[in-house]
N, C-alpha and C positions, 0 to 999 in steps of 0.2 A: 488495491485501492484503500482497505483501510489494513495496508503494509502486507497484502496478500501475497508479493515477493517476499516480504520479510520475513513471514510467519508461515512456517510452514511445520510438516508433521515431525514428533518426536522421533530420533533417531535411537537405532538399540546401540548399547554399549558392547563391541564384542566380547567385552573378559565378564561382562555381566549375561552373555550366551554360556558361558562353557563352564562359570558357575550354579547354575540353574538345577532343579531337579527335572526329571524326564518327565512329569506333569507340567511345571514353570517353564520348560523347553517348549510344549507344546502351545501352551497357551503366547507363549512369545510368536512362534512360529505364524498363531494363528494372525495375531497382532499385527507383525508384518504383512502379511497378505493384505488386511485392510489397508492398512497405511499403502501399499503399491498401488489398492485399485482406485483408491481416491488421490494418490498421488499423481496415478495415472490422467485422472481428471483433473489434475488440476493444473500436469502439463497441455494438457488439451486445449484447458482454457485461457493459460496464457498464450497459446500459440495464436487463439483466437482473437485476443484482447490485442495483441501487435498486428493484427492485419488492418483490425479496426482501427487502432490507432492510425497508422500509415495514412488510412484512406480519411480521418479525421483533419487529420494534422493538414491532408494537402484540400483537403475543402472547406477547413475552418481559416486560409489564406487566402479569400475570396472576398474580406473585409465587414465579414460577420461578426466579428469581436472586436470589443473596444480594446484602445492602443495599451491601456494601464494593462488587460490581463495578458497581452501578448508579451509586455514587456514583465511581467511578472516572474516567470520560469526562467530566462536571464540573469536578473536580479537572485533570485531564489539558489539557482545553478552558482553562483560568484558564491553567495553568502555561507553554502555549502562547501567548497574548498577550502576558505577563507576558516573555517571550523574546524576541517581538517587538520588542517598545519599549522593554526596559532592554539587553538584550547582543547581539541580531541583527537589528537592525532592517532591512525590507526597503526594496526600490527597486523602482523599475518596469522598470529594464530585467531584473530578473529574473521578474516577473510569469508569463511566457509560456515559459519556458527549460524544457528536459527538465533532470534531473540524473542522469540515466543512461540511455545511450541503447542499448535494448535491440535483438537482431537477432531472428529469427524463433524461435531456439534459447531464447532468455528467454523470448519471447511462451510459448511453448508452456509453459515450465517453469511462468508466471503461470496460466495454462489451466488445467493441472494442477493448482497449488497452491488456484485457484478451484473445482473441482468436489470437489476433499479437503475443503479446509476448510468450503466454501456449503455446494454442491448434496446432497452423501452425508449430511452431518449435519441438514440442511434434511430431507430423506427420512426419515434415521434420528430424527427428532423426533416427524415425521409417523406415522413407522410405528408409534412406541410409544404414541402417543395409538391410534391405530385398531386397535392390538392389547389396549389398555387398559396395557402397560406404563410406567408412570408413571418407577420407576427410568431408563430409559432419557432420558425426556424430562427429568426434574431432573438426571441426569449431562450431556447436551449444550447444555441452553439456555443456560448463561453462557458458553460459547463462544460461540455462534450471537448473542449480543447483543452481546460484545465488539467480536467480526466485523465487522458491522454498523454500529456506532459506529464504527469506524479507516477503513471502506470510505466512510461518510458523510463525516467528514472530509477522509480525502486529496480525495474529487471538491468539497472548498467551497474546499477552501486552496490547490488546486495553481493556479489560474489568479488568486489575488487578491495586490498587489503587497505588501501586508501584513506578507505571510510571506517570507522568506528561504530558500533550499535549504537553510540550516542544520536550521531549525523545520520546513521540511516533512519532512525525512529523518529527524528525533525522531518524528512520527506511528508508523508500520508499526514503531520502535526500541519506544517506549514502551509501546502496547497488545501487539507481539510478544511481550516480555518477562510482559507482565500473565498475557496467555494461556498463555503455556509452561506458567507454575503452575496456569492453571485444567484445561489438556489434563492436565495430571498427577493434579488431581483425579479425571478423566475415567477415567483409563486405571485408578485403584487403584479407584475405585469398580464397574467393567465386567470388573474380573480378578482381584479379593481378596472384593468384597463381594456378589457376583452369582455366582448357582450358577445351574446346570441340573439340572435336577429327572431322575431317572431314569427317567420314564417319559415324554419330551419324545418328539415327533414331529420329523417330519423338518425342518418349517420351521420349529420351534422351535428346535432345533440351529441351521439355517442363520445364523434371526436371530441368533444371542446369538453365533456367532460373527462377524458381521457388525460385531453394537457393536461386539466387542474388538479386533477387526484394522484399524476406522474408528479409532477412538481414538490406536492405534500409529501408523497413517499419521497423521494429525495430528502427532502429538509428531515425529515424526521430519522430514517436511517443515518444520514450523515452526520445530526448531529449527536444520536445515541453515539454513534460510535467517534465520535469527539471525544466527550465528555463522559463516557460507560467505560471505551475500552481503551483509546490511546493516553487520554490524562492518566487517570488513575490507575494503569494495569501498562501497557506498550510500553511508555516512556521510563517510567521508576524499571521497569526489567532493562531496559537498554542500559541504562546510567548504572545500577549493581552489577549486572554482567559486565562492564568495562571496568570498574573501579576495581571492583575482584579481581580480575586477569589483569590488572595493570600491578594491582599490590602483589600478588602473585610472581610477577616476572622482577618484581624489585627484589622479592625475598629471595629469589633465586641469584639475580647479582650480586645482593648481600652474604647470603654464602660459600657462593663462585670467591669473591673476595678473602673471606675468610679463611675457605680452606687454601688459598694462592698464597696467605700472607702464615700461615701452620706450613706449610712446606719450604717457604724461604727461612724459616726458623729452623728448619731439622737440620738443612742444607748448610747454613751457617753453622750451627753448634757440629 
């Protein structure tokens, strides 16, 4: 969500293993461990995030979402190839690359920003159907399918050589943005146009404060991580990391050439 397929944990260098001291060995050693057990969890959670999605995708075609976000990820999807092939085109040695290499301290903030954005509105969907609250499920579904859609994509594009860091680090940019204005839908629909009735019971109160404060949290995570982490930090590493590896593999055809055109001079004299 905010590039959680993207970003994922630092990888060790193996020639930076078998230079190590047998102190620095261990400490690496130990290093890895964490990084597998939260790696661990963090296949977990995408396993989880794609079921959800599944069951998203095929309940948010029920006519819960207006036609603009449905035809957004379409649009989004084109304008993303279209990137590809004319101004960022990828390679393979970035195929497999992290573009932000996150510690334990991100994992968790992704965690977080996973059960705000999924799991609580995935419930709070659920709960307004089975309470018959309809309002509630028409103010959450076009998040919950946005969602969905940017979570779909990061997991097709982050390992295909296709896409460049450039184009993958626009995903989580371009649907984050979409959504900021649908959370804002969210939040004036749950706090301007939604009453409690005065004679509500107690877990009617609970619920309806539940929407409003889910909503807030949304807006407020999503747009930290707008403007904290994907502006200023996601994006600028996507754009260095290609420009790097692109002047990189020029220098290298630049001396491929060089030493081709010193061997047809030995060869002639």
């Amino acid at each position: 969500m905010s590039g959680v397929s993207l970003a994922v944990a630092p990888r060790s260098d193996p020639d930076e293993t078998f230079t190590t001291s047998t102190a620095d060995s261990k400490t690496q050693h130990h290093r890895q461990q964490e990084q597998t057990v939260v790696g661990g969890i963090m296949g977990s959670l995408r396993v989880i995030e794609l079921q959800l999605v599944a069951f998203i995708m095929v309940f948010s075609a029920s006519g819960l979402v207006p036609l603009f976000d449905l035809a957004f990820p379409v649009f989004t999807t084109i304008y993303l190839l279209l990137l590809s092939r004319l101004a960022f085109p990828g390679s393979t040695s970035t195929a497999s690359k992290e573009i932000f290499q996150g510690n334990r301290v991100f994992r968790a903030y992704v965690i977080f920003g996973t059960t705000v954005g999924l799991f609580l509105p995935l419930a709070y969907v659920l709960g307004g159907f089975a309470r018959g609250d309809e309002h509630a499920v028409q103010s959450a579904t076009p998040h919950l399918f946005l969602l969905s859609c940017q979570i779909l994509t990061e997991n097709i594009i982050s390992g295909l050589s296709l896409f460049s860091p450039p184009v993958r680090a626009l995903v989580p940019m371009l649907y984050t943005v979409r959504r900021i204005f649908v959370i804002l839908d969210w939040v004036q629909d749950v706090w301007l146009n939604k009453t409690l009735s005065p004679n509500a019971q107690i877990q009617d109160v609970a619920w309806f404060w539940f929407g409003r404060g889910l909503a807030v949290a949304n807006l407020g995570y999503f747009s930290i991580n707008m403007f904290v982490f994907l502006i200023p930090r996601f994006l600028p590493k996507a754009f260095d990391q290609y420009f790097r590896e692109r002047n990189e593999i020029q220098r290298k055809i630049g001396e491929d050439k060089q030493f081709a055109g010193v061997r047809r001079d030995k060869k002639s004299d």
